[in-house]
N, C-alpha and C positions, 0 to 999 in steps of 0.2 A: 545112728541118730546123734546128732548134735545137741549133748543134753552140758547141764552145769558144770557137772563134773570135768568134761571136755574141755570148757571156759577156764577151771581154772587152773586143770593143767598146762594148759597154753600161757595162761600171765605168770606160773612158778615159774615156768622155765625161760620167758620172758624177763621176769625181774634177777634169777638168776643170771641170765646171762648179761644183763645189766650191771650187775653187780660184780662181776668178772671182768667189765671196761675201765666202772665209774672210775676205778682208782689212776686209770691212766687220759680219763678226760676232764673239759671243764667242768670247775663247780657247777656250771649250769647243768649239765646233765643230773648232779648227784638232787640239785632243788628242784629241778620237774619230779626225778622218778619219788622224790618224797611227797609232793604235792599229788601225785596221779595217786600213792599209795592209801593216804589219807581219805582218800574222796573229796579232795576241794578243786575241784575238776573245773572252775574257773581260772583259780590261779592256777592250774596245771597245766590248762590249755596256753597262755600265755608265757608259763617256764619252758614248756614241751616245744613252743616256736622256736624262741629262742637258742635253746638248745641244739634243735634241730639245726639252726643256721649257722653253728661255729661250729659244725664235722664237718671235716673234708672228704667228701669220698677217696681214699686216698688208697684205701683196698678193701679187699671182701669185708673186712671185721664191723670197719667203720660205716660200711652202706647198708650194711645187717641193723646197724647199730640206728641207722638215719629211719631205715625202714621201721622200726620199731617205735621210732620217735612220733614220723608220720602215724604210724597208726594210734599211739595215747594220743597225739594231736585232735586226729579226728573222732577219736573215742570222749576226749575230755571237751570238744566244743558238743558236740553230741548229746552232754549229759546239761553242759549250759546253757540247751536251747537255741545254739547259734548251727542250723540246718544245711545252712550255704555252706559256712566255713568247715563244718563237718565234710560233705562231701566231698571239697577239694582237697584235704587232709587224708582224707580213706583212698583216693586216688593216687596219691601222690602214693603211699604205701606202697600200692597195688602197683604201681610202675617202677618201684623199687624190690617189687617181687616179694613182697610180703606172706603174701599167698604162701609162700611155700615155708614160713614158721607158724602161720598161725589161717585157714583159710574162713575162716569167722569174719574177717574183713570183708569180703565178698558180699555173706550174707548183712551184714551193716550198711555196706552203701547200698545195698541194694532197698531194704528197708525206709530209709533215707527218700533215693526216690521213689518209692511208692508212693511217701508222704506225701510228696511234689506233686504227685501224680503222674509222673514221669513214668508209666507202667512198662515202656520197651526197654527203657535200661533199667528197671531193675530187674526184669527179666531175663535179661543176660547178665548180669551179675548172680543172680538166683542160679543158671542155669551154671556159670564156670564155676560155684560153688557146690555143686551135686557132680560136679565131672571130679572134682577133689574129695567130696563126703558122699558118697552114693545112697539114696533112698532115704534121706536124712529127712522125717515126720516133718517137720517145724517147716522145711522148703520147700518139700512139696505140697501143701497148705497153702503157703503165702503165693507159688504161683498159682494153685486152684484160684485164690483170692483173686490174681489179677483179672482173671477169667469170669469169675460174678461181679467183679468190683463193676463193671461195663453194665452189663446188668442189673445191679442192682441201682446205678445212675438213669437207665434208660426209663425203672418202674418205680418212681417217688411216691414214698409214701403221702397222704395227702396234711402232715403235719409242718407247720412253717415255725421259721426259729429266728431269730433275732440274738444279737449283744447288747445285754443287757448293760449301756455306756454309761448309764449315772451312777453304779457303785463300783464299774472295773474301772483299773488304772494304766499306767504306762507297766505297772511291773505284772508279776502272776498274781491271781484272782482266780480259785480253785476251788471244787467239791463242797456245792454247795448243802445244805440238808433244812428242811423245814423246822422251825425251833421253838413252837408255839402253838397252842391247839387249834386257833382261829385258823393258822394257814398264812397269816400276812408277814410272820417274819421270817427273816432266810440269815442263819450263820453259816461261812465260810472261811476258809484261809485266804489271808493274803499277805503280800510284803511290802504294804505301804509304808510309811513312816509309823513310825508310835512312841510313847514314851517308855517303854518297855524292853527295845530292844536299838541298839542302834550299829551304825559299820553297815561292813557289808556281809553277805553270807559266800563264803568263800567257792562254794558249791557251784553259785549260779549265778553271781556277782547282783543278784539283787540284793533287796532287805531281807532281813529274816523273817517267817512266815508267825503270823499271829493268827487267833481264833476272832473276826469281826462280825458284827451283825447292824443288819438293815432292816428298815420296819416300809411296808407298803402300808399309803396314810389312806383317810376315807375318801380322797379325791384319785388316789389311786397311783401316787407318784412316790418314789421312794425316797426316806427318808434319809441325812448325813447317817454314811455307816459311824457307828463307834463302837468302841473295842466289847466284845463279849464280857459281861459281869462275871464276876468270879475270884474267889482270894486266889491270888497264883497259877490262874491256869495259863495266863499268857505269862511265859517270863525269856530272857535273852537267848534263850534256844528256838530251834523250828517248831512251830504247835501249830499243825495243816492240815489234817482232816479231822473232825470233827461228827460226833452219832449222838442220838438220845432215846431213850427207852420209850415204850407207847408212853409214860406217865408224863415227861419233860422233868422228870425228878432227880434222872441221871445222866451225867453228859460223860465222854468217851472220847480223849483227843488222843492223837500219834504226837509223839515230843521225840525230837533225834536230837541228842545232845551232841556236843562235840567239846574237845580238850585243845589245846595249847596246838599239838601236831597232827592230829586224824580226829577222822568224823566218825563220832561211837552209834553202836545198833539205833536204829529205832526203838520207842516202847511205848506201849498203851499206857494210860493212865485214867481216873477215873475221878470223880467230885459227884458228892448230892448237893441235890438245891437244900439250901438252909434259907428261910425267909424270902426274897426277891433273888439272891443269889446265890450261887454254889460256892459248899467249901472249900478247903484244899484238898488238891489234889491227890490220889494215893495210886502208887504203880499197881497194873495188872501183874500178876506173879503166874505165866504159861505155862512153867517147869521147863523153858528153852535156855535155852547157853546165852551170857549176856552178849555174847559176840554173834549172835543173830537176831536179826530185824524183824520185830516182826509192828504190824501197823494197819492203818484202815479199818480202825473197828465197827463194830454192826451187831447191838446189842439185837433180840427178838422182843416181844412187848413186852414180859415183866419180867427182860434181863437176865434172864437162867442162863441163853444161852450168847454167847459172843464168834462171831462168824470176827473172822480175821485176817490178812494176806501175810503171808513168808516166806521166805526161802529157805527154811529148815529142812533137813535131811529126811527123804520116803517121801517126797512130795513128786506131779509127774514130768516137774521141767522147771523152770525160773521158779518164779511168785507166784506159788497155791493159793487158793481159798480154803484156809480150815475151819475149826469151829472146838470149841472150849465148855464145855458146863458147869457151871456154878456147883459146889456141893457145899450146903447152908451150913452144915455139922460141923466140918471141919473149918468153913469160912479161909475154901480155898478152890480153883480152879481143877477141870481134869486134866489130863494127857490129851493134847491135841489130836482131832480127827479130822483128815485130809478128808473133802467132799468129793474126792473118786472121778476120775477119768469122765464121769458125764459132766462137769464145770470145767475140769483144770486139763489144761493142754500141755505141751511143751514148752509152751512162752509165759506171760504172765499171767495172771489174773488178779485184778486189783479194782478199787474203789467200790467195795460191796453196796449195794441198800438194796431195802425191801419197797416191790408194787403195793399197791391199795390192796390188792391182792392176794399178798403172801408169796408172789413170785422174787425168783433171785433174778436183782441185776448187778451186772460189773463189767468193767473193762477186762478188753484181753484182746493180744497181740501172738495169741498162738492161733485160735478158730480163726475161720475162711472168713476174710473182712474188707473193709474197705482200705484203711489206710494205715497209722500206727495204730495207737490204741481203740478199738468200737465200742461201741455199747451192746451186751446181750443180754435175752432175758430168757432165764433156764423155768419155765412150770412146777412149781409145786406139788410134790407127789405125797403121797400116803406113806405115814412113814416119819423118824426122825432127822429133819434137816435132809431130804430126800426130793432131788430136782432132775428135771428132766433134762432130754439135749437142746443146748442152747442156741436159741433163735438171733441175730443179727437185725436190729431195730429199721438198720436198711437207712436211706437218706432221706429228707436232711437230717435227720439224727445224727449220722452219723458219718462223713466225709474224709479227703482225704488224708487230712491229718490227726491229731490226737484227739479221738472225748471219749468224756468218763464221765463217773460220779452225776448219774439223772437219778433225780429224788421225784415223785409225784405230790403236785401238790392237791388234785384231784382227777377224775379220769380224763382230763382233756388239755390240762396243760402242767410245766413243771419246769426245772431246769434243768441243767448237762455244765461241763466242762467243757471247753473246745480250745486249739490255740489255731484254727480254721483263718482263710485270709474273712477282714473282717470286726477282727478282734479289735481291741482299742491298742493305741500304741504300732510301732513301727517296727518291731524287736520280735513279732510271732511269737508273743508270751500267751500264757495259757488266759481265757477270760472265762465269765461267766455269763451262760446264754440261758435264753428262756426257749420253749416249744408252747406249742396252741395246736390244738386238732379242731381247725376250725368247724362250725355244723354243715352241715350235709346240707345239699342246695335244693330246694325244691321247688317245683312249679307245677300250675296247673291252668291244665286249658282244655276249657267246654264247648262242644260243639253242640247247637239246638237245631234240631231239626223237625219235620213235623213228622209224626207216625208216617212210616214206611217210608220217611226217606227223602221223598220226592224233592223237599224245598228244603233250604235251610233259614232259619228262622233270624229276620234281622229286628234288631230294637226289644228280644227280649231282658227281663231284667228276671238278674243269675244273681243266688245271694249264698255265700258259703257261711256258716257258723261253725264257729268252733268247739267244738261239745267239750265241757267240764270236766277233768279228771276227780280221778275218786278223792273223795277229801277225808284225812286222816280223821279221828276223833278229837275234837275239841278245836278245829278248825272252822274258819269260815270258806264255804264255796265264794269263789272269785266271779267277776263280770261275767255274763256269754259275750263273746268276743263273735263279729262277725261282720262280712263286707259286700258289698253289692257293688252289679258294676252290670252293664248293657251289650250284648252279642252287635257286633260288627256286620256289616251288608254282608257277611260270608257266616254268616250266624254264631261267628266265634267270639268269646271272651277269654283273655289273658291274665292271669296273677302270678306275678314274678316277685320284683323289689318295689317298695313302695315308694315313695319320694325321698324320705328320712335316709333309705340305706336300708332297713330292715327288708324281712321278707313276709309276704302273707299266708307263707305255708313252713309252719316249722319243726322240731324235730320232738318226738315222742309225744304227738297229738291226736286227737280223732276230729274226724273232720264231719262236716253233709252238708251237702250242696241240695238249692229244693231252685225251682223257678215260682216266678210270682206273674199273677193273673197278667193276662195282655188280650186287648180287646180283637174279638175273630177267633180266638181260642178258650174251649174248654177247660175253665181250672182245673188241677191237677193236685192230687195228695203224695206225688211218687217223688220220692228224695234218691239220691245216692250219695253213699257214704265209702269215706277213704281214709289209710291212717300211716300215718308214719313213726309208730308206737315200733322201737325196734330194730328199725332201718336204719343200716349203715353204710350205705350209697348214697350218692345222688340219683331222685327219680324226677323222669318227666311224669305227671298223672294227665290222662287223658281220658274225659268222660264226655259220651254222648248221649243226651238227653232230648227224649221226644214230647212235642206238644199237639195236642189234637186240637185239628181247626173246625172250625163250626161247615167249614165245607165238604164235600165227598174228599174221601180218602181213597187212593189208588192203589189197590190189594194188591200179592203178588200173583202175576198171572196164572189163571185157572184153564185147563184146558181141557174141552170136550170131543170125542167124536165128530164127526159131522151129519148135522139134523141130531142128534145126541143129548141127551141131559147127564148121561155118562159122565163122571171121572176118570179124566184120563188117565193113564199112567201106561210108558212108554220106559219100560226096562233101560238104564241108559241115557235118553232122553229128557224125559218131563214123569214127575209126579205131581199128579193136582196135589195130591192130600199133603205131601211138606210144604204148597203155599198156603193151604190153609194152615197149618199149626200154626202160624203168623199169627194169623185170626183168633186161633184159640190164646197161644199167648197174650194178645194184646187185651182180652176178656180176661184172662188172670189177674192181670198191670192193672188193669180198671176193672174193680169188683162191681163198679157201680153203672158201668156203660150197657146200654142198653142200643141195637148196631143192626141198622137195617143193611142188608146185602142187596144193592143192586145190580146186577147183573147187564150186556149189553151184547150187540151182535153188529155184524157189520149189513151193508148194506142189501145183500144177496137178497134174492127172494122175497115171498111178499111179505110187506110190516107185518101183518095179522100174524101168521104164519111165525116168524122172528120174535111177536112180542110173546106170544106163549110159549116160544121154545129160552128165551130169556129169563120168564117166570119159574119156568120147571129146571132151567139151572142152577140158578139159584136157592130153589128149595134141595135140591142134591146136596149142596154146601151146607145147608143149614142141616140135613139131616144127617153130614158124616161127623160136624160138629156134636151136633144130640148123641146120636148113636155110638159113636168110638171116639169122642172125646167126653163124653158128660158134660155135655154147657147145658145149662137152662133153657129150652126153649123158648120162655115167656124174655128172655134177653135178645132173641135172633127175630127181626123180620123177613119175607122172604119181596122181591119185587121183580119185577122183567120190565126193562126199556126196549128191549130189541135195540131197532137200527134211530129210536128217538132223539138220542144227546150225542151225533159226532163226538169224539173228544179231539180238543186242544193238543198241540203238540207245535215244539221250535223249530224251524228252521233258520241251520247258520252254512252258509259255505256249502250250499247245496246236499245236506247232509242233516235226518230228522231225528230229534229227542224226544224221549217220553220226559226227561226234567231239562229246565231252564240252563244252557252253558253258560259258561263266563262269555263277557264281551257282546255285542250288538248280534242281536236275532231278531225272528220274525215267526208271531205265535200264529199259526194254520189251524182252521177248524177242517177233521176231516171229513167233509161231509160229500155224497157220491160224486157230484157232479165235480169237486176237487180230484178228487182218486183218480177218476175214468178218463182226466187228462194223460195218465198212464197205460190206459189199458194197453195199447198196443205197442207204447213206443219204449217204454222200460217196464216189462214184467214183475222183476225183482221189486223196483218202488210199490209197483200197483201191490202186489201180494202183502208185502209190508207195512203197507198203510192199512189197507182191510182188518190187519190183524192188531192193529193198536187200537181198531175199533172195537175187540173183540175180547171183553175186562169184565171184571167184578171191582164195586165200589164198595166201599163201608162208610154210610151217613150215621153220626154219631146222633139219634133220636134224643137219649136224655142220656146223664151222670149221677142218677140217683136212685138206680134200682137198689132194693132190700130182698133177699130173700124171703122174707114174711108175706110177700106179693103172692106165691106158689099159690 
């Protein structure tokens, strides 16, 4: 595995062997390799050109010497943010056979283009660097990653993000964190101008980073950022990421100082609020060696414990996430404890904060990801500072190039870090973005039809209310909110978006929908109710609602023997008694209905004959009703039409319905002398006409039985 220690014995022996030329090349070489030493990897990058362009390749020593140069080249535009220029600098190495002093180069450009999104070359760069490191964790990850990264572009989260343009600048705009109980203010770093700090930072040829904050105003627009209050917390050095305890009592910044010739460790430092602002500032004391970095603090709510990023020694690759405890007695820190192979990878991990939740998020460029740095969020376990394996927030969170540092400002929106195309400025410098999980979409559409089907019901009016959530103690319950609206020739009514934008179904509500009287129909007390209490989808809701007409109703067919008062039931076939539970159900629905059966026959045989064999079918319905289902008898009429009421039916296209199709038809009554135009010339019609004659009806007598009646 390709771990640190690997990194830095490849730059001793690198600057060694530097150091065994310098004295026989130009001073330019001898002020790159001081400037790449230092960390001011701007000016280093522009020594390291220069440099690079007065050797001559003139034999092995010197081309070793240029390959070398190439690679701080692209290593110190690298560090300054300059992605292009990096890349064509790591190649140049790499065509100078770099590879074979140091093959680390490999895995850089290859990184690089991932950024890019360039996933087939860096996959051959990834790939010639495992033919030189075999089985090395860190690379076979990253090309796992290329392989989800498709993936996890294909399945967007359904969160949307923006640059936040009115407080970012042309320079970096970084790590933002909430700094206010309300929510509306946001401090971050950045390298705008200030009176604090002025030049340039040698590191990244911006300003140097200060701690600033912006206020979101009651109109909702942000306000001129200005510099975070505080005696000294911003001063001529770097002060870039920024934490505060649950109280806002205690702020937490990273300050990386630097001297005359090199850029010194990073260190935490710390200030309480005194009055409106904080005091001075006082260093965190980690028990680490000043000559390591450590940074990114991330107090817990009352501060005991301090989560933190470093490169110190026992950690499981680059920049760990560890964590520190307060010990009040002594009024000193413990011995850092690394959070263990379920956070920290081979690569880094960085930019800590805590969910609304207690979950850990941070960046890291070791786990399976999209681009450079992702965003992950490890679950909170049972346990001290104890989190689970970390999940990949997935896009747009998080894309091909760098983000970090997402604070929540509540469960649906917050910001992130990105240097994503996009950003403000031309330069691919990091900015500050926001996310929104916008609300779940809902709709709902009613279908009215009349019991059992037959028609669908047009011009009724359909009214949804929105029912009152539970109201706290010492609350007032709010309006009943609720909408009406008219079923369409197809007996539908629709609720999407309303004219405003809004939507008329929205998210953790209770709904019920009721119809309201329409003349030719039996008012009705039957509501359906819906809820989206919960729901973290988009749903379509679809309800169908019956209304009963003051006309006979067309049961589902009953079928008897022949000459028969029987219930049929034909294994396979037909069972009468499941068209009756219709029947019974629909006496449940209407407690109040009171439901003469009529019954009917086709034309065969004599009326006389027909209308008591109709009578006596219909009391069979009535009596499987009574007897094996429990209805009320004093609710069931029994009647026989025999062959008396033909029934009504369409013809369209030479083809008959028992309901009305779409499009131009022609209602047929069928009564014998219709039918017997079949007898002889189409069989199949004749049979199938007879048998449409051949029904139970439900005439809805009244809507207001009582059982007190018995």
């Amino acid at each position: 595995m390709l771990n640190i220690a690997f990194m830095k014995n490849c730059l001793l022996l690198i600057s060694l062997f530097i150091s065994a030329l310098v004295f026989a090349q130009p001073a330019a070489v001898y002020k790159a390799d001081a400037a790449f030493k230092s960390g001011k990897y701007y000016e280093a990058a522009k020594l390291t050109v220069k440099a690079y362009e007065r050797i001559s390749p003139k034999n092995a020593k010197a081309l070793a010497l240029k390959s070398e140069l190439a690679y701080k080249a692209g290593y110190s535009f690298d560090m300054a943010y300059d992605l292009d220029k990096s890349v064509d600098w790591y190649q140049r190495a790499i065509d100078l056979k770099h590879y074979e002093q140091n093959p680390y180069v490999y895995f850089r450009i290859g990184n690089n283009y991932k950024v890019k999104g360039e996933y087939d070359k860096a996959r051959e760069n990834y790939e010639e660097f495992l033919a030189l490191v075999p089985n090395d964790k860190q690379v076979l990850n990253a090309l796992e990653s290329l392989e989800d990264a498709v993936v996890m572009k294909d399945n967007r989260t359904r969160y949307t993000v923006k640059s936040e343009l009115k407080i970012n600048t042309e320079g970096l705009d970084m790590a933002p964190i909430i700094s206010s109980r309300r929510g509306n203010v946001v401090a971050f770093g950045s390298t705008r101008p200030s009176e604090t700090s002025s030049g340039k930072d040698p590191i990244t040829g911006e300003g140097f980073f200060n701690i600033w904050e912006a206020e979101i105003d009651r109109s909702g627009n942000w306000t001129e950022p200005k510099l975070f209050e505080g005696d000294s917390l911003n001063s001529e050095f770097n002060e870039g990421t920024i934490a505060m305890d649950g109280r806002f009592r205690t702020v937490y910044i990273t300050r990386c100082p630097s001297e005359f010739k090199k850029h010194l460790a990073c260190q935490i430092w710390k200030a309480e609020k005194k009055g409106r602002s904080f005091g001075v500032p006082t260093r965190v004391i980690l028990g680490v060696a000043d000559s390591i970095s450590v940074g990114h603090p991330l107090p817990n709510e009352d501060g005991s414990i301090l989560i933190f990023s470093s490169d110190m020694p026992g950690g499981e690759g680059g920049k760990d996430l560890w964590y520190s405890e307060y010990q009040r007695r002594e009024d000193s820190w413990s011995t850092p404890v690394n959070l263990g192979p379920e956070v920290n990878s081979p690569g880094d991990e960085l930019f800590p904060t805590f969910s609304l939740e207690g979950d850990l998020l941070f960046a890291s460029n070791g786990h399976i990801g999209l681009g450079g740095l992702d965003i992950f969020q490890s679950p909170k376990l049972e346990g001290k500072m104890k989190f689970g394996e970390p999940e990949n927030m997935g896009t747009p969170i998080n894309s091909d190039a760098n983000d970090y540092q997402l604070v929540e400002v509540d469960e649906k929106n917050g910001y992130f870090t990105s240097n994503r195309k996009g950003s403000k400025g031309t330069k691919g410098l990091p900015d500050i973005w926001s996310y929104l999980l916008p609300p779940n979409v809902f709709d709902l559409k009613v279908i009215v039809t009349e019991v059992g089907g037959a028609e669908r019901v047009d011009g009724a009016t359909v009214q949804i209310i929105e029912l009152p959530s539970e109201v706290e103690e010492g609350e007032e319950p709010g309006d009943t909110v609720f909408y009406e609206g008219t079923t369409n020739e197809y007996g539908e009514i629709f609720w999407d978006r309303k004219p405003d934008g809004d939507r008329f179904i929205n998210e953790d509500k209770d709904y019920m929908v009721k119809i309201l009287p329409l003349e030719g129909f039996h008012p009705s007390d039957v509501v359906e109710e819906f809820s989206t209490i919960g729901l973290s989808y988009d749903q379509n809701f679809i309800l169908e609602m019956s209304m009963l007409p003051k006309r006979p109703i067309v049961l589902p067919e009953v079928r008897y023997a022949l000459g028969s008062a029987k219930l049929q039931v034909i294994e396979g076939e037909i069972n009468s008694k499941d068209s009756l539970n219709y029947v019974y159900e629909m006496l449940e629905e209407y407690p109040g209905m009171v439901l003469k059966l009529v019954s009917h026959t086709d034309a065969r045989g004599r009326a006389s004959s027909n209308a008591s064999l109709a009578k006596r079918r219909a009391q069979s319905c009535i009596n499987y009703l009574v007897n094996e289902k429990g209805v009320d008898p004093e609710r069931l009429i029994p009647e026989g039409k025999g062959e008396s009421a033909p029934r009504i039916v369409f013809l369209q296209d030479g083809k008959y319905y028992a309901k009305k199709p779409e499009g131009e038809f022609e209602a047929v009554e069928l009564t014998e002398t219709y039918i017997n135009q079949f007898k002889t010339s189409d069989k199949e019609t004749f049979e199938k006409l007879h048998q449409y004659n051949r029904r139970t009806e439900g005439e809805v007598v009244r809507m207001d039985y009582t059982a007190s009646e018995e």
